[in-house]
C-alpha positions, -999 to 999 in steps of 0.1 A, spaced: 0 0 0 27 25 10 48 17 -28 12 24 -43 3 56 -22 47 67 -33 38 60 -65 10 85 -66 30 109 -43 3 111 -18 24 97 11 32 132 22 -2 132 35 5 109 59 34 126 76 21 165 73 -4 186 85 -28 204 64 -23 237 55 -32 264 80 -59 285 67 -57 320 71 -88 337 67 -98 365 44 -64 370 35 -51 336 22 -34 341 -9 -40 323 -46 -10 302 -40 -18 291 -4 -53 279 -20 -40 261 -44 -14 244 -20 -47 237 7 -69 225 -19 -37 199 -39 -34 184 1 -70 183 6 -70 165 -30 -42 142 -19 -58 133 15 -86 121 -5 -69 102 -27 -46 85 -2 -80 75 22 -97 63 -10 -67 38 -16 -60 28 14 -100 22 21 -100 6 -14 -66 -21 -6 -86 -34 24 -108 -62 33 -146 -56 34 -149 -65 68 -118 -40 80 -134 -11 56 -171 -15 75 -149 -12 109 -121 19 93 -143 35 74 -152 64 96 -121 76 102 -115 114 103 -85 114 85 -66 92 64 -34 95 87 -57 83 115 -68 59 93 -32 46 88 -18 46 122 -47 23 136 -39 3 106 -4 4 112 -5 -1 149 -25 -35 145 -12 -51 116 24 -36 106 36 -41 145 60 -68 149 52 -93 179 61 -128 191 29 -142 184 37 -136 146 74 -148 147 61 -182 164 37 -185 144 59 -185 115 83 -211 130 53 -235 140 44 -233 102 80 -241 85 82 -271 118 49 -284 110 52 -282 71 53 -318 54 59 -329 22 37 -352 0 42 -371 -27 15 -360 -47 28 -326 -56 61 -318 -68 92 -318 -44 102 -284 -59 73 -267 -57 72 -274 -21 106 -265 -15 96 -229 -34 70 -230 -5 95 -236 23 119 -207 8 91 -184 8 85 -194 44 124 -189 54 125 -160 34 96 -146 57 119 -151 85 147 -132 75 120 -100 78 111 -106 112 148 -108 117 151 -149 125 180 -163 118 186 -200 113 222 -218 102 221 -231 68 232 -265 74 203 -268 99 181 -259 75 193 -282 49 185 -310 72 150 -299 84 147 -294 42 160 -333 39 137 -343 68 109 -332 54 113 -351 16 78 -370 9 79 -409 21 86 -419 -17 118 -404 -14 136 -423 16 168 -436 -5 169 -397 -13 168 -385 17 195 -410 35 220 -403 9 220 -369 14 219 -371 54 252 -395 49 272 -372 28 301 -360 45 307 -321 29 276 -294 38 251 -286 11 235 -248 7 200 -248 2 209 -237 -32 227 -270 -38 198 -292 -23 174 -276 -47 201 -282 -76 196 -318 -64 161 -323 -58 154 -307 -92 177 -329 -110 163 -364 -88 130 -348 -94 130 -346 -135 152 -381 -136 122 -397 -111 96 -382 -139 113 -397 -168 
């Protein structure tokens, strides 16, 4: 949402007050400048109303402003916690392989899951994720999975998918 409300340059909206009016006074130029941000804040509520669910727009809707709007928004769903990082972790342990889909698209899966972790900031050694990658191989590929636990040098995860792709197209031919 922010790289859409940048790409519109509306974001500075978010971070700067409205215009002060000044009365009777108020030049051409300061009208102008009022009614652009007034334009902008529009814009900006519309899309970020617009980019959520249907359920979270009955709830945000009435919102005074659009950075009111964005820092309830912010403040509940943007905020890292624990609750999320475990969360994550309980998926990646709990994630199983089957035989009926293929071994790389699942491993795409799994590296979309690690690569979730390196934004909260989790770090896990390579090797041990190699293994808990090897561990998690469908049953059909056992003799698979014990060669690879046997071998003596470490693997990157780039080299196990090297591998599984190859064993993968050679076990569909």
């Amino acid at each position: 949402m922010r790289f859409l409300l940048i790409t519109l340059k509306v974001t500075y909206v978010l971070d700067t007050p409205p215009p002060n009016e000044k009365g009777d006074e108020e030049s051409v130029d300061r009208t102008r400048l009022r009614q652009k941000w007034d334009n902008d804040d529009y814009i900006c509520m519309g899309h970020i109303l617009n980019g959520i669910s249907d359920a979270l727009f009955d709830a945000y809707q009435s919102e005074a402003s659009e950075k009111q709007l964005w820092d309830k928004l912010e403040v509940r769903y943007m905020v890292e916690d624990a609750s999320n990082k475990k969360f994550l972790v309980c998926h990646f342990n709990n994630y199983k392989m089957v035989d009926n889909r293929s071994v790389m698209e699942q491993l795409h899966e799994l590296e979309r899951i690690l690569n979730t972790f390196k934004q909260y900031g989790l770090k896990m050694d390579e090797v041990i994720v190699v293994s808990l990658v090897i561990d998690k191989l469908p049953p059909s590929w056992r003799d698979t999975k014990k060669t690879l636990k046997h071998k003596k040098e470490d693997m990157s995860l780039e080299d196990l998918g090297n591998h599984l792709r190859i064993k993968e197209d050679y076990h569909k031919q």
